[in-house]
N, C-alpha and C positions, 0 to 999 in steps of 0.2 A: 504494500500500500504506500502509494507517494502522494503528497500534496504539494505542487511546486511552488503555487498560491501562496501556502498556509491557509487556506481560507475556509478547512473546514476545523473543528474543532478537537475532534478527537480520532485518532486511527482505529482503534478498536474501544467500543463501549460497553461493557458489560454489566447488566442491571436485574437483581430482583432474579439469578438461575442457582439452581442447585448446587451443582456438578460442570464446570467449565474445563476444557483444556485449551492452551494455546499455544501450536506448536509448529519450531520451522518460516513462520512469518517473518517478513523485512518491512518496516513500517520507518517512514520518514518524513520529516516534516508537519509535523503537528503540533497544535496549541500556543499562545502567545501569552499565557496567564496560568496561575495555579490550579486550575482546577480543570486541566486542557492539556495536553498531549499523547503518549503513543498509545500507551494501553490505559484505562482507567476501569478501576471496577467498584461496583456498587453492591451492597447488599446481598453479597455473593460469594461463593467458593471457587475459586480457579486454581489451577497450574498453569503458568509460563513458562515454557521451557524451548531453548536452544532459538531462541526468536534475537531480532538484531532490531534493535530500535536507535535511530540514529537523526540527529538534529530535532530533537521534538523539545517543548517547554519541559512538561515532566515524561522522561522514558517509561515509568511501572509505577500506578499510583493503586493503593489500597483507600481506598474511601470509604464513606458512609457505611459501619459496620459488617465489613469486606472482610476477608480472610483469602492472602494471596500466599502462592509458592512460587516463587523467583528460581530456578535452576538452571544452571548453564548457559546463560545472557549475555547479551554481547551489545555493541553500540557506544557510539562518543558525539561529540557536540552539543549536548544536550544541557538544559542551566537543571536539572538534579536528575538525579540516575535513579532514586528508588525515594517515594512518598507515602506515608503513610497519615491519614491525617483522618479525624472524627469516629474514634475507635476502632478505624481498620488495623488491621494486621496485616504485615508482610514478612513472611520466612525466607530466607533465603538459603542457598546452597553453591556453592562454587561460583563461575563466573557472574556478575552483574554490568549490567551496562555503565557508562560513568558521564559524567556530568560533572561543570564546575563545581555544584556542590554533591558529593557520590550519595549524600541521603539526608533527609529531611523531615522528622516528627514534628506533630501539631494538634493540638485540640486532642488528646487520649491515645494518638496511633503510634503504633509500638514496631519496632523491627529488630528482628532478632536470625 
């Protein structure tokens, strides 16, 4: 997924599913603001794994009491690599994408 725009807001959105996997995707260019870029998830359980997210506002954000699993990620340019924010959870395991800032808690979201 490219946006060369930027003009949409999020590459992948994920809201309100049980059971998510996200795997093998190339997402680039998304989000201009915190609450916007490559992958976001809401309300939901995912896996991300071995996916490349590259120049987006945030690369892997756990939201709104989200529960993500970050494994084997990749990607740069990005202003934060891994978000956690409004009691989501992000787990992570070996590689993660990176960003000026490589990670960022807010409002209860926990990464570990």
């Amino acid at each position: 997924l490219r946006d060369t725009a930027k003009s949409y807001t999020r590459g992948i959105f994920i809201d309100a599913c049980a059971n998510v996997t996200i795997m093998n995707v190339i997402v680039e260019n998304f989000g201009t603001d915190g609450y916007q870029g490559g992958i976001y998830v809401i309300c939901s359980n995912t896996i991300v794994r071995e996916c490349t997210i590259n120049n987006c506002y945030n690369a892997i954000t756990a939201g709104v009491l989200a529960r993500v699993y970050s494994y084997n990620n990749s990607g740069s340019g990005n202003n934060f690599g891994l978000v956690a924010q409004e009691a989501g959870m992000l787990a992570k395991r070996d590689t993660q994408p990176s960003g000026i800032t490589a990670e960022y808690t807010r409002w209860g979201g926990v990464i570990r």
